[in-house]
C-alpha positions in Angstrom: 0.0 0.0 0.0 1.2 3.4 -1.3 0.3 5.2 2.1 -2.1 5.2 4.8 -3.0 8.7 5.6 -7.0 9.5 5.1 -7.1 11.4 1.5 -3.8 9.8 0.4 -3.5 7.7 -2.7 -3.4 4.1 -1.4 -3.8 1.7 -4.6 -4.2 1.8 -8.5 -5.8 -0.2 -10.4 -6.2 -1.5 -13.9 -9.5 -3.3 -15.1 -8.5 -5.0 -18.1 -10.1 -7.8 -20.2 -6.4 -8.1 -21.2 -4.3 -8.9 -18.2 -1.5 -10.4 -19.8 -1.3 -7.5 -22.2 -1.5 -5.0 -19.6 1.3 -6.7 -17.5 3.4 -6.6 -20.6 2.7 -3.3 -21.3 3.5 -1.7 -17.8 6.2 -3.9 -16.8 8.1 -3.0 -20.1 7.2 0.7 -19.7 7.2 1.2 -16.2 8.9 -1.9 -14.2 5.8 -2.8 -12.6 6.0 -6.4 -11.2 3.3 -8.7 -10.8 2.0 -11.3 -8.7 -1.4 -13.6 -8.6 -3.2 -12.1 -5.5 -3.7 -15.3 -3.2 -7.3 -14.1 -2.9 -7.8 -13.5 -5.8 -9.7 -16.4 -7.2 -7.2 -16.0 -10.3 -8.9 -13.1 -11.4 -6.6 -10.2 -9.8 -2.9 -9.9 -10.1 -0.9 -7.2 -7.6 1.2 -4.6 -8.4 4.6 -4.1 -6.7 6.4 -0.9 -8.3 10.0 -0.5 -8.7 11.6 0.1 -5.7 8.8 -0.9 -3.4 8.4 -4.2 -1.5 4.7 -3.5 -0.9 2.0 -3.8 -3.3 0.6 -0.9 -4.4 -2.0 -2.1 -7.0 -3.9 -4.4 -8.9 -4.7 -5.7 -12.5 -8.4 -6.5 -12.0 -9.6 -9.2 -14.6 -12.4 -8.1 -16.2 -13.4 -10.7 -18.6 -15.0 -8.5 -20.4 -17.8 -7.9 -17.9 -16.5 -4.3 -17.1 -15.4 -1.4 -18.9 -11.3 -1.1 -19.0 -10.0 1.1 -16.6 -7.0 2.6 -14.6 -8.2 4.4 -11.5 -6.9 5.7 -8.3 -8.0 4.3 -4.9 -8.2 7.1 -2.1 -7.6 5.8 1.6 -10.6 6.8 3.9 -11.4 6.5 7.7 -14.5 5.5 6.9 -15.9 4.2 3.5 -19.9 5.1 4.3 -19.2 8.2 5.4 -17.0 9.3 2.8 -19.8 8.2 0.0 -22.5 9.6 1.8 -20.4 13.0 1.7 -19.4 12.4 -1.9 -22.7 12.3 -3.0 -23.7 15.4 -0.9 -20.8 16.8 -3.4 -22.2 15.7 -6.8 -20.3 11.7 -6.4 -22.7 8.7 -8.3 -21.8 5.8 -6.6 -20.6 3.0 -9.2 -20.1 0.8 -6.5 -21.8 1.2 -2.7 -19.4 0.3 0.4 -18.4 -3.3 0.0 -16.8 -5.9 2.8 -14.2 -8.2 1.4 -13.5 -11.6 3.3 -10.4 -9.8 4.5 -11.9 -6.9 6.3 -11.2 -4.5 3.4 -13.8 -2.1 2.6 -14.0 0.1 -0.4 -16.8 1.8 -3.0 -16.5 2.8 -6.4 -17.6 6.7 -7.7 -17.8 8.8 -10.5 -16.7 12.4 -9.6 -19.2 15.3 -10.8 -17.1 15.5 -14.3 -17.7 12.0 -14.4 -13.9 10.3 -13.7 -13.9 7.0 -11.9 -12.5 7.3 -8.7 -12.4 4.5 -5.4 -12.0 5.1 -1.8 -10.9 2.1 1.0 -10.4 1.4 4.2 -7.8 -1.1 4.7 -8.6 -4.0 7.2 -8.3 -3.3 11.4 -6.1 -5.6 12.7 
């Protein structure tokens, strides 16, 4: 994880319903490395940038179920409140405030130009 300060960039990621391509291209380009996430369920691949040890993002498989994308993921305090205030500010939500098995939460928005932004909470310990 990039950082973990609320309003920091925490995680990219890039929904693709060409995973292998994408590696390619940003490991060439920009020396990503990448990893199956153990979670995964084969359909997510982390991101460890050069000089990092930690991941900092994901290629999200899309199969073709989902629009391509490269986003940013914001870290948050709390998930619901941030959407609830995003909306007050114009947000959609793509994506309400979701649990994952590992205690991470996060949501999915469109800004009020329309850009795809997430926001997360990583898991309490």
């Amino acid at each position: 994880m990039l950082s973990s300060t609320h309003g920091s960039i925490g995680w990219v990621q890039v929904g693709t319903d060409d995973p292998e391509g994408a590696k390619r291209f940003y490991g060439d380009l920009l020396g990503w490395r990448f990893e199956p996430d153990p979670n995964g369920g084969g359909a997510y691949d982390l991101i460890t940038f050069p000089g990092g040890e930690a991941y900092g993002g994901g290629i999200a498989h899309t199969g073709g179920n989902a629009p391509n994308h490269a986003i940013f993921m914001a870290v948050v305090d709390d998930v619901t409140d941030t959407v609830t205030q995003a909306e007050r500010l114009g947000a959609k939500i793509l994506v309400p405030p979701t649990s994952t098995p590992t205690g991470l939460i996060f949501a999915d928005l469109l800004d009020p130009s329309g850009n795809h932004f997430g926001v997360f909470s990583a898991p309490t310990k």
